[in-house]
FILO-911670 format. One record per residue (C-alpha): x, y, z; residue in one letter. Coordinates in nm, 3 decimals. Each point is the difference from the previous one (the first is absolute). Layout:
residues N
+---------+---------+---------+--------+
|    east |   north |      up | residu |
+---------+---------+---------+--------+
|       X |       Y |       Z |      A |
...
+---------+---------+---------+--------+
This chain:
residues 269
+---------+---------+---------+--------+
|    east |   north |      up | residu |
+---------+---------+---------+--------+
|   0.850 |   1.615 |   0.084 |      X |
|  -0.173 |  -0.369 |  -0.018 |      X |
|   0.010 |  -0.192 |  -0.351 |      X |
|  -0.296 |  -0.051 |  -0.121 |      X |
|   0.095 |  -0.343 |  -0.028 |      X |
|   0.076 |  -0.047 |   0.382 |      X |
|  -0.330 |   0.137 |   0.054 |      X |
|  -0.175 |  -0.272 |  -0.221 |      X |
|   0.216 |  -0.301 |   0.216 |      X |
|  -0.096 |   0.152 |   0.311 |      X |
|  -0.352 |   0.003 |  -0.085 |      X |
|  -0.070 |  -0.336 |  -0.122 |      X |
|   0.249 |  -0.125 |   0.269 |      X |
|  -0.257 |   0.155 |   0.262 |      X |
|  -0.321 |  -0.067 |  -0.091 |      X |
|  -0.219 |  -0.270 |  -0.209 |      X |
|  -0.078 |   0.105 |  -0.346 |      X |
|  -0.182 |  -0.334 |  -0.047 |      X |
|  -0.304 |   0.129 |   0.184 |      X |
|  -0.233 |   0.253 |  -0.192 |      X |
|  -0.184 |   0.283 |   0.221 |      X |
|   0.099 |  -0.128 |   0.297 |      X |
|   0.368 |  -0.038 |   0.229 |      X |
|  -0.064 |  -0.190 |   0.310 |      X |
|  -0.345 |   0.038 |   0.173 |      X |
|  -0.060 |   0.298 |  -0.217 |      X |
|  -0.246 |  -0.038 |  -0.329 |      X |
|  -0.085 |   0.269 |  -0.230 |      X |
|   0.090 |   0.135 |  -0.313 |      X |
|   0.168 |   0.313 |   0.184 |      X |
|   0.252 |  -0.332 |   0.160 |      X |
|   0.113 |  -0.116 |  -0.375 |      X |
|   0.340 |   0.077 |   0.001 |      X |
|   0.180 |   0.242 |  -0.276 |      X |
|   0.264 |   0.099 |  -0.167 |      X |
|   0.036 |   0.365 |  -0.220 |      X |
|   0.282 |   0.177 |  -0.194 |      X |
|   0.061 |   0.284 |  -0.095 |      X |
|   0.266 |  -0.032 |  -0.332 |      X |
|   0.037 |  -0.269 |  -0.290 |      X |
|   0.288 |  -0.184 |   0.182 |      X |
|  -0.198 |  -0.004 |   0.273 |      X |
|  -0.241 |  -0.208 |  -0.157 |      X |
|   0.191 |  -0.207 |  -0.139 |      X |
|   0.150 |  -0.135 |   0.344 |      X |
|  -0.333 |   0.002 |   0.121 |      X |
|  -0.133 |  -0.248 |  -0.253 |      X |
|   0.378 |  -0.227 |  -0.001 |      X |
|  -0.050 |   0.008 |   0.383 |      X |
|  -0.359 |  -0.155 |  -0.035 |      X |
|   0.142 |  -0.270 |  -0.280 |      X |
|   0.298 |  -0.082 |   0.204 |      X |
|  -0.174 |  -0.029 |   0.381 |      X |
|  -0.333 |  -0.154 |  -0.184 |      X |
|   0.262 |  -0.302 |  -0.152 |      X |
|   0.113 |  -0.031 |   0.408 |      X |
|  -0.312 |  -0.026 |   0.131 |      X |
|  -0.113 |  -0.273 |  -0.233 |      X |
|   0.301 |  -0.217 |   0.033 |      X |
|  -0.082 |   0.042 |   0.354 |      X |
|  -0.364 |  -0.154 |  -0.045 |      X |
|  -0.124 |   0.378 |   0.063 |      X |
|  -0.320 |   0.160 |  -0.200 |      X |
|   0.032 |   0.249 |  -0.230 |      X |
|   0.076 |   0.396 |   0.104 |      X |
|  -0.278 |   0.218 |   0.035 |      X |
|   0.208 |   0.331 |   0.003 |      X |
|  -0.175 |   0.293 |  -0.152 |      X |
|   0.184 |   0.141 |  -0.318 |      X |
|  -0.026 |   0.396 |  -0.088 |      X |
|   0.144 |   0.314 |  -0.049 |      X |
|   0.008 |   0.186 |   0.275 |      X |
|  -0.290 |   0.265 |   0.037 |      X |
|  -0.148 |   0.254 |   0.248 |      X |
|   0.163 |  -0.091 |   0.360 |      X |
|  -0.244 |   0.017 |   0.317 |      X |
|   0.109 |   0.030 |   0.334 |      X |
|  -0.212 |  -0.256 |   0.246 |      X |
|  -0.216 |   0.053 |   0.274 |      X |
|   0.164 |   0.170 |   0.297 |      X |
|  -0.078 |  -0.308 |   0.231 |      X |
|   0.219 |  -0.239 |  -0.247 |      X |
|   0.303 |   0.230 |  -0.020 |      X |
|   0.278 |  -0.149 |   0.218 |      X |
|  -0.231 |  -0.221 |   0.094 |      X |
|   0.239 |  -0.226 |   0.218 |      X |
|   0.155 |   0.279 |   0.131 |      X |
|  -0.365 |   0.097 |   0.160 |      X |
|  -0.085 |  -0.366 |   0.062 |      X |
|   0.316 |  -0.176 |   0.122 |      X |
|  -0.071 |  -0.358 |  -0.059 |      X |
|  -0.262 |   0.068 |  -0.208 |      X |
|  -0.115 |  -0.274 |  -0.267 |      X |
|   0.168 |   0.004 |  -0.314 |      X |
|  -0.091 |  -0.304 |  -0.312 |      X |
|   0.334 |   0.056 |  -0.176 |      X |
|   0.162 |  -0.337 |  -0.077 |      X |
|   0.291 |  -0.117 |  -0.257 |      X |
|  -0.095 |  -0.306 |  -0.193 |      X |
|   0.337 |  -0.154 |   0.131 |      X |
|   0.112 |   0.018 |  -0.393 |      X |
|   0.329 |   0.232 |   0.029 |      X |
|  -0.057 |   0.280 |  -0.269 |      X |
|   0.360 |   0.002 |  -0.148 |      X |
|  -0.029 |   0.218 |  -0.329 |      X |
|   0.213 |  -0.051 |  -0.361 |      X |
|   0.174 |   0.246 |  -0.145 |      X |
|  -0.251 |   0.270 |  -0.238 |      X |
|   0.249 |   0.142 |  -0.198 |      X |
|  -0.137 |   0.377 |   0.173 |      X |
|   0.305 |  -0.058 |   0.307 |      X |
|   0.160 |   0.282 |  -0.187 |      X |
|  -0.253 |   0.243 |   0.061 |      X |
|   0.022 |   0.008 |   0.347 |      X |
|   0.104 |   0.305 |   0.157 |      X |
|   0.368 |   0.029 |   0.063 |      X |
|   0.078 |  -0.099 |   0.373 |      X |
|  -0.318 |  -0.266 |   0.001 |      X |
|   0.131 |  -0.254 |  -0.282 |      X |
|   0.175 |  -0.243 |   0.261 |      X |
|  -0.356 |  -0.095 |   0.166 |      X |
|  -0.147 |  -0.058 |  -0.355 |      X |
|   0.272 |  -0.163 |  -0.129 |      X |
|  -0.062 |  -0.375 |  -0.164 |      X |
|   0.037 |  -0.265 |   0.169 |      X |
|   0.242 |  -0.148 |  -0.277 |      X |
|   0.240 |   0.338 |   0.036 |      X |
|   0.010 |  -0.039 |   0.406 |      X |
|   0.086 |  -0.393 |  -0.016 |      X |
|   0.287 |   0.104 |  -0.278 |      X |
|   0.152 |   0.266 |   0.227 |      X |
|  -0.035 |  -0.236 |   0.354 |      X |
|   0.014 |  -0.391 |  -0.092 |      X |
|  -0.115 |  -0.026 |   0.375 |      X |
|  -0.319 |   0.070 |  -0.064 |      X |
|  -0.240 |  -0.286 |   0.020 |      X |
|  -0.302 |  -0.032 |  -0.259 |      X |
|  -0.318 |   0.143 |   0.158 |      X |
|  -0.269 |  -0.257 |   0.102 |      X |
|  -0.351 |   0.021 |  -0.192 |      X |
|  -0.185 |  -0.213 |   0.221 |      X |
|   0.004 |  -0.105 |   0.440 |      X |
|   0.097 |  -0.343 |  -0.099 |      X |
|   0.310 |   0.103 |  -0.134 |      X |
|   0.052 |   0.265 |   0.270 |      X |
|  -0.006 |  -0.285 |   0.251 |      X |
|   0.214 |  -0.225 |  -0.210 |      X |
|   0.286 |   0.276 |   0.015 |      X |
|  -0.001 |   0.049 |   0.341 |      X |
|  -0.043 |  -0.209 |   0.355 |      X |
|  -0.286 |   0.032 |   0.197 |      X |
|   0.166 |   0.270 |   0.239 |      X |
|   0.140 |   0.198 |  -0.250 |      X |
|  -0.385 |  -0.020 |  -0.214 |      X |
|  -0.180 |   0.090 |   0.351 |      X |
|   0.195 |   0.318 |   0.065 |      X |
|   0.057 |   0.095 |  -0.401 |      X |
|  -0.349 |  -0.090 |  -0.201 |      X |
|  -0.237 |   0.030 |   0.365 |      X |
|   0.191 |   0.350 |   0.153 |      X |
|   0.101 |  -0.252 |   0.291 |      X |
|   0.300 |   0.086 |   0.247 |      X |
|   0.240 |  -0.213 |   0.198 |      X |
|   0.048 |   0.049 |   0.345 |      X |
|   0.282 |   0.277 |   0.148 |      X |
|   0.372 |  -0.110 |   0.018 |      X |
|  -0.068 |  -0.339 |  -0.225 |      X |
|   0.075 |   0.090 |  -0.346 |      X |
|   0.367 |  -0.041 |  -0.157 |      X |
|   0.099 |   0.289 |  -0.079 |      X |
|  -0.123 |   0.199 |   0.277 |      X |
|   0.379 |   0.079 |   0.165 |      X |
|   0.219 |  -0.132 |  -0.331 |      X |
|   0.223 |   0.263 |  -0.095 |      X |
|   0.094 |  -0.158 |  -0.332 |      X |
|   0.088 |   0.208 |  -0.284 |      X |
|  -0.262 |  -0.065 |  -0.305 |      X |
|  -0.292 |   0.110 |  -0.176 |      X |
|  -0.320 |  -0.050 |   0.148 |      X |
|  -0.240 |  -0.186 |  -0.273 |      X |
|  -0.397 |  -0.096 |   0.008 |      X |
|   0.022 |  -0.392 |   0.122 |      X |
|  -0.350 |  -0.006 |  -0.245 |      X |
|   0.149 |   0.142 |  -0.313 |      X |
|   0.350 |   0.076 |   0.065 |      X |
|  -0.038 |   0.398 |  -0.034 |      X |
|   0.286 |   0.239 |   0.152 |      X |
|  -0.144 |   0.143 |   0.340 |      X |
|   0.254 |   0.125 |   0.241 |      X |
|   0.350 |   0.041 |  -0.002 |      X |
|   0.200 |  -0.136 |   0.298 |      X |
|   0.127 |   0.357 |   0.059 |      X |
|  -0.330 |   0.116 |   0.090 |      X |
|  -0.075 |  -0.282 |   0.266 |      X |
|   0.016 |   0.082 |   0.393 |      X |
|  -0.075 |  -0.136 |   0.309 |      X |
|  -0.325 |   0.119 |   0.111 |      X |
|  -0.080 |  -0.193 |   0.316 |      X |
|  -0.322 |  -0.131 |  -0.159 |      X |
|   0.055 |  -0.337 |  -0.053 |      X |
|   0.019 |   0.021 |  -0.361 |      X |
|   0.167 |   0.104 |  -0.272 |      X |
|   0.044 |   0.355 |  -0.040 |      X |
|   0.074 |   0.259 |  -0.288 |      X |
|   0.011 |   0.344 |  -0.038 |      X |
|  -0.054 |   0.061 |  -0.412 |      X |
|  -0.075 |  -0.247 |  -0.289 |      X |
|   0.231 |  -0.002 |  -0.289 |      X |
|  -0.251 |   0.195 |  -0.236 |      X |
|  -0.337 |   0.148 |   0.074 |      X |
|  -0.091 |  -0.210 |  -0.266 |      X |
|   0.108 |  -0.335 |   0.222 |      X |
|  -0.236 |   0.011 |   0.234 |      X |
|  -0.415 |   0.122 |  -0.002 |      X |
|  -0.155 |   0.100 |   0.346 |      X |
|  -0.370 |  -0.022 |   0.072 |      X |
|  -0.231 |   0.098 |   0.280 |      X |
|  -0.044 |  -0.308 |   0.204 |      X |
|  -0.325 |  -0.016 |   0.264 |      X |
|   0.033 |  -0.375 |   0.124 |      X |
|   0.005 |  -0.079 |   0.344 |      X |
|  -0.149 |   0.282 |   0.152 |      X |
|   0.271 |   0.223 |  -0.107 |      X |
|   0.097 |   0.287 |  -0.241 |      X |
|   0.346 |  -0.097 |  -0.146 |      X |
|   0.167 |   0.025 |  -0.381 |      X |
|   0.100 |  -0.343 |  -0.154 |      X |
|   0.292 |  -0.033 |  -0.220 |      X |
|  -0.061 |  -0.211 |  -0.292 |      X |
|   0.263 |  -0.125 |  -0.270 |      X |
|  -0.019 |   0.246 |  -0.278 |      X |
|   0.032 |  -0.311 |  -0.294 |      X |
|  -0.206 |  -0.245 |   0.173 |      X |
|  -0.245 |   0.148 |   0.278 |      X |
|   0.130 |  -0.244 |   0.260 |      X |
|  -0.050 |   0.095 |   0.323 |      X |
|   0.356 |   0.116 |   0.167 |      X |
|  -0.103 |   0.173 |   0.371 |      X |
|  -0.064 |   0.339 |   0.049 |      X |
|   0.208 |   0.352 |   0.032 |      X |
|  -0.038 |   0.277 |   0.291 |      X |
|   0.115 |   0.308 |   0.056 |      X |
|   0.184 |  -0.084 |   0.342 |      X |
|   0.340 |  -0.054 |  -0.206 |      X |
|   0.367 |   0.163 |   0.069 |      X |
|  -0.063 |   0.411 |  -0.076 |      X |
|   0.345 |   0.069 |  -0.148 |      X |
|  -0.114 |  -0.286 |  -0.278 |      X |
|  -0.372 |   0.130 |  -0.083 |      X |
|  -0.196 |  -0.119 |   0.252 |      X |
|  -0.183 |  -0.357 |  -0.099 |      X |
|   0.059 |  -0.309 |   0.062 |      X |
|  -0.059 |  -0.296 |  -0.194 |      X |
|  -0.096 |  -0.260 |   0.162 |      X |
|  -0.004 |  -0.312 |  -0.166 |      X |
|  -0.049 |  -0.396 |   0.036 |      X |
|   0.315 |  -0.223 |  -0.036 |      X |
|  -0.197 |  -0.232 |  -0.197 |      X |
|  -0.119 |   0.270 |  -0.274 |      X |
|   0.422 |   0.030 |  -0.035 |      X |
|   0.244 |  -0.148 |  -0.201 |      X |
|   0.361 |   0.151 |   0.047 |      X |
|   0.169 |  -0.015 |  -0.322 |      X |
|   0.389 |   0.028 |   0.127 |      X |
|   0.098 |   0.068 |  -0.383 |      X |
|  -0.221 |   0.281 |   0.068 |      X |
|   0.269 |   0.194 |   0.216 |      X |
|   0.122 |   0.260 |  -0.285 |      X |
|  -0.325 |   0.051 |  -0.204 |      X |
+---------+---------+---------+--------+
């Protein structure tokens, strides 16, 4: 089960809640983006989501969100044509765009109603940094995204970029560590679960936690692949496919040096 909570950074981290009845090319009121609950906690992280992102966007010169507010009502399925709509119209046009302001969420004080076996993607951002001083303070705005990190590393993390086959450190080190997010310092792959794939980069056959990692339906380039995204930040890592060793599951994770940071203290987490 997804927090709630996730769900709210997820959706003002993919879309712009500035603009009202329309996302991209798109105008109407049926294109003013929403957000519904269903409980009284619910609500409430609804409304400190909107507070907290709101406070982002204007330090980051941004207008005001436009977000519709309600309780969530009758649901209606959509015209036939628009369902899966990508699927039926590979490269088909899509106005979704982030506002570049990273939606990084404060604690409610709701974490504890979260279903047991979900709390770790919900959890605050001030009980992760406690339990792993490695982790870096998220970015709210590009400018400090591209302060952080050099143009290569920005290029294949904050624009899905990749570096070319057999260039990236770590793509034959056998070092012992822990695998960390070079955006945001979050635990990604144990050394254990590295292997030499052949690809030209490096290559992984689980994450640490299903909860490390997020995987998304990627369309670029004339091609029908799944990205793997950090599960803190959203940072671009590579992408996973299902040509990995059998006896291990199957996939293969294959990632970009650059998106790496192999934490050697890291070995026996």
């Amino acid at each position: 089960m997804v927090p709630y909570r996730q769900l709210l950074e997820v959706f003002f981290n993919e879309h712009d809640p500035t603009q009202e009845n329309r996302q991209g090319n798109d105008v109407g009121t049926q294109y003013r983006s929403g957000i519904y609950w269903t409980t009284d906690a619910q609500e409430h992280e609804a409304r400190m989501a909107v507070d907290a992102y709101a406070k982002a966007l204007a330090d980051a010169g941004k207008g005001p969100i436009m977000t519709e507010l309600a309780s969530a009502g009758a649901f209606y399925f959509a015209e036939e044509y628009h369902q899966q709509y990508l699927h039926k119209v590979p490269n088909g046009y899509c106005g979704l765009k982030g506002t570049g302001v990273t939606c990084s969420l404060p604690p409610t004080g709701y974490e504890a109603e979260v279903p047991a076996g979900s709390a770790a993607p919900g959890a605050s951002e001030g009980d992760a940094a406690a339990a792993d001083p490695k982790l870096k303070p998220l970015p709210s705005t590009d400018d400090e995204w591209r302060a952080r990190l050099d143009p290569a590393q920005y290029e294949v993390l904050r624009r899905a970029g990749t570096e070319r086959a057999f260039t990236g450190a770590y793509t034959d080190t056998e070092d012992p560590g822990l695998y960390r997010c070079m955006a945001c310092g979050n635990p990604l792959y144990r050394s254990e679960a590295k292997f030499h794939s052949g690809s030209g980069w490096p290559s992984f056959t689980e994450a640490v936690s299903p909860d490390a990692v997020e995987v998304v339906e990627d369309r670029s380039h004339g091609m029908v692949r799944t990205e793997v995204r950090c599960g803190r930040c959203h940072s671009h890592l590579g992408h996973v496919f299902p040509d990995g060793p059998a006896d291990r599951g199957g996939l293969r994770y294959c990632m970009n040096s650059l998106a790496l940071d192999l934490d050697p203290e890291g070995a026996d987490a």
